[in-house]
C-alpha positions as CSV (number, residue, x, y, z in Angstrom):
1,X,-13.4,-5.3,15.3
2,X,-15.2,-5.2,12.2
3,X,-14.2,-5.3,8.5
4,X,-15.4,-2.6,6.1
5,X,-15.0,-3.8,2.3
6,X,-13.3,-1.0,0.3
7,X,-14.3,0.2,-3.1
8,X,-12.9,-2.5,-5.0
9,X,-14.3,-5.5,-2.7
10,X,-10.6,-5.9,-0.7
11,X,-11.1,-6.6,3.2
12,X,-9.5,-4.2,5.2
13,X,-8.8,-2.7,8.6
14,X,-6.5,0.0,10.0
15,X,-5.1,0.7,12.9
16,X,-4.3,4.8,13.9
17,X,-4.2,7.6,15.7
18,X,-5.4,10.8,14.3
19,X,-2.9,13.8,14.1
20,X,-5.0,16.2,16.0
21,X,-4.6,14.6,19.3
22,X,-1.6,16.6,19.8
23,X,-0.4,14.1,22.7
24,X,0.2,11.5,20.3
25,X,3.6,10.5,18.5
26,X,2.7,8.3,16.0
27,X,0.3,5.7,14.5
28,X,0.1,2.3,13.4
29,X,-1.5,1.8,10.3
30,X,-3.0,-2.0,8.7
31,X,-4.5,-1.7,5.1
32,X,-6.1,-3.6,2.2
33,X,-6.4,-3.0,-1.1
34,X,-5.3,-3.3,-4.8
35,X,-2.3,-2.2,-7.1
36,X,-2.0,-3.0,-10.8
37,X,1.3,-3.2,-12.7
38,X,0.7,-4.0,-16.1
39,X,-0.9,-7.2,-16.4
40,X,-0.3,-8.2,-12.5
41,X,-3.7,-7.1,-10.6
42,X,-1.8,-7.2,-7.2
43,X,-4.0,-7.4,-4.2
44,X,-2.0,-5.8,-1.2
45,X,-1.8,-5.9,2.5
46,X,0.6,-4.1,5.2
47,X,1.5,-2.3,8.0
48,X,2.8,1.1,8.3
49,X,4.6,3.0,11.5
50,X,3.8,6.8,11.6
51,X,6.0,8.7,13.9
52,X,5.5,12.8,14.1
53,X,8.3,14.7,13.8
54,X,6.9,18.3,13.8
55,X,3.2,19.4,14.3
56,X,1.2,17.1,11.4
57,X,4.5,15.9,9.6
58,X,4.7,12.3,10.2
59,X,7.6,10.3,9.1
60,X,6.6,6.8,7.9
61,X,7.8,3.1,6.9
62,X,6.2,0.4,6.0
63,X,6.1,-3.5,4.8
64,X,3.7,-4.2,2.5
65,X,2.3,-8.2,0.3
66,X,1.8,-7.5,-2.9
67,X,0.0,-11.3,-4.4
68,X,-1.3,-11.9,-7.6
69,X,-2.7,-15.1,-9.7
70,X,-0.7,-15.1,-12.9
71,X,-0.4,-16.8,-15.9
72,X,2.4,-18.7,-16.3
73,X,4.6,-19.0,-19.6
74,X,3.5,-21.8,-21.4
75,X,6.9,-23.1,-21.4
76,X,6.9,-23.0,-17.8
77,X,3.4,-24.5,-17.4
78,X,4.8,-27.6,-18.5
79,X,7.4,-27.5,-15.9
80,X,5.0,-26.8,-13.2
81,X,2.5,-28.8,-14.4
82,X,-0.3,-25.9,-13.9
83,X,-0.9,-23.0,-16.1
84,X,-1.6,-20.1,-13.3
85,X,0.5,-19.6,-9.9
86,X,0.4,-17.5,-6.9
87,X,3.2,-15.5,-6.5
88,X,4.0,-12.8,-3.4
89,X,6.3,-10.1,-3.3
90,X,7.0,-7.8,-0.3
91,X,7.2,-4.3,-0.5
92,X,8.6,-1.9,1.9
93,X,8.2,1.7,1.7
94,X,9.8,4.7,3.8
95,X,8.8,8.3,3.1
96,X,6.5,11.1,5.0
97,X,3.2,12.2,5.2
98,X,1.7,15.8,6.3
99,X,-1.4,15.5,7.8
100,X,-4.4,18.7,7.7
101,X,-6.6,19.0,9.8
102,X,-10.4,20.6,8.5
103,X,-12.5,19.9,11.2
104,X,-12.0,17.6,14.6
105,X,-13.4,14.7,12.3
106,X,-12.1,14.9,9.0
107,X,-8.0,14.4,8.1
108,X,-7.0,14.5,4.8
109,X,-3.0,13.8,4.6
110,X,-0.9,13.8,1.5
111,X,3.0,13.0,1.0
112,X,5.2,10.8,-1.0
113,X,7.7,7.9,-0.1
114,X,9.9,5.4,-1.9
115,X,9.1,1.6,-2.6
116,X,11.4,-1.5,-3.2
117,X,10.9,-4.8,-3.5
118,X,12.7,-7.7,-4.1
119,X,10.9,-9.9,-7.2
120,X,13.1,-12.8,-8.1
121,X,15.8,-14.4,-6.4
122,X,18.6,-11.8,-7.6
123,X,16.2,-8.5,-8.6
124,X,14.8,-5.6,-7.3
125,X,11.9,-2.9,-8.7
126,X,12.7,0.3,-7.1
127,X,10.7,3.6,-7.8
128,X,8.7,6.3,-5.5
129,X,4.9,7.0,-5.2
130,X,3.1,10.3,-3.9
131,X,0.2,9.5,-1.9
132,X,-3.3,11.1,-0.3
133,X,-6.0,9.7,2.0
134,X,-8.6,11.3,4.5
135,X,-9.1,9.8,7.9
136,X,-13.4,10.7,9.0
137,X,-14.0,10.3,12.5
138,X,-17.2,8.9,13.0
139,X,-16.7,9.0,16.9
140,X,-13.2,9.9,19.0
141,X,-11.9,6.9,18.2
142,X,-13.6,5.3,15.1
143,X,-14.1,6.3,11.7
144,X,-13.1,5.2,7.9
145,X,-9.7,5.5,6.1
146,X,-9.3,5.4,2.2
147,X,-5.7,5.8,1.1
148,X,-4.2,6.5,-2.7
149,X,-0.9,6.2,-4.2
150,X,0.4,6.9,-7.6
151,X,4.0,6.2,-8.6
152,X,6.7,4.1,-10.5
153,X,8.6,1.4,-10.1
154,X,11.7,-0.1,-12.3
155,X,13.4,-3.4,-12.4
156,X,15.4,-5.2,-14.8
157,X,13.8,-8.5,-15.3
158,X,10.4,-8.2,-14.9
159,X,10.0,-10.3,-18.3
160,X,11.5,-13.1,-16.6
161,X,8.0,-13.4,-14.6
162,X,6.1,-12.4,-17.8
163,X,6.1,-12.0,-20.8
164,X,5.1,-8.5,-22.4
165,X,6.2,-6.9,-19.0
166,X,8.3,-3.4,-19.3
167,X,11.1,-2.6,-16.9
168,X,9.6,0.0,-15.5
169,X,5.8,1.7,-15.1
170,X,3.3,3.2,-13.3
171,X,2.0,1.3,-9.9
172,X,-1.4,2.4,-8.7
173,X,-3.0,1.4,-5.4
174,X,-6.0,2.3,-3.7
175,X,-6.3,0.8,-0.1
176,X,-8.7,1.3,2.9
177,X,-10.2,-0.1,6.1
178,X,-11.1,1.3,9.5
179,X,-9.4,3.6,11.3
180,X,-9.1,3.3,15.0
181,X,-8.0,5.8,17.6
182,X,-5.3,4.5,19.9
């Protein structure tokens, strides 16, 4: 298997199977990439199950990493004794996608899901993103995915992590990899 670096310089690799092979039910989908929030420059990970409910309309739901290097309070640095710390929350999503079909080896898909994640011990962001991407089949069963996403997210305490952060606000992410035909 081999890696294909996306635009930003993420790794990543996905798993699927294109929505024209009209004997297939569904897809299983691995990505890379990067979301920001703010002052959090996330870099993200996941899988996501595809199932098709009717012709190209896929019904999807996912778990997604979310980790970024962040600076701590300075209050807190003295605590921890370090002034930066990795932190990882883990998204999961659930929405649908509709997939098109131009020509046997290009798929764009667009579609919109909600996204939840729990960030502290008692608190959850909650929020909804629409999303596009294009599958191109280089071969039957190879080709390249890029996939976008545009959406919110709100949560109470968010300045609890940092501070400056707003309880709620946009959330980006641009993800990619390779897609394989199953």
């Amino acid at each position: 298997m081999r890696f294909l670096p996306t635009m930003l310089g993420v790794l990543a690799v996905t798993l699927t199977t294109p929505a024209y092979a009209q004997d297939n039910l569904g897809q299983l989908t691995l990505r890379g990439g990067y979301a920001k929030y703010y002052a959090f420059d996330f870099i993200t990970g996941g899988a996501e199950a595809a199932v098709r409910v009717l012709d190209n309309l896929h019904v999807v739901a996912g778990l997604e990493t979310y980790s970024v290097n962040r600076d701590l309070p300075p209050d807190v640095a003295l605590i921890e004794g370090q002034l930066t710390k990795w932190n990882t929350i883990f998204p999961i999503n659930a929405g649908a996608l509709y997939k098109f079909q131009i020509v046997d080896i290009v798929e764009p898909y667009a579609g919109a899901d909600l996204i939840l994640s729990q960030y502290t011990d008692t608190a959850w962001a909650v929020g909804a993103r629409a999303r596009g991407g294009l599958d191109v089949m280089f071969i039957d069963n190879l080709g390249a995915n890029v996939n976008l996403a545009l959406g919110g997210w709100s949560g109470q305490r968010w300045e609890e992590l940092q501070p400056g952060l707003k309880s709620a606000g946009l959330l980006p992410q641009i993800s990619g990899g390779i897609v394989l035909a199953l």
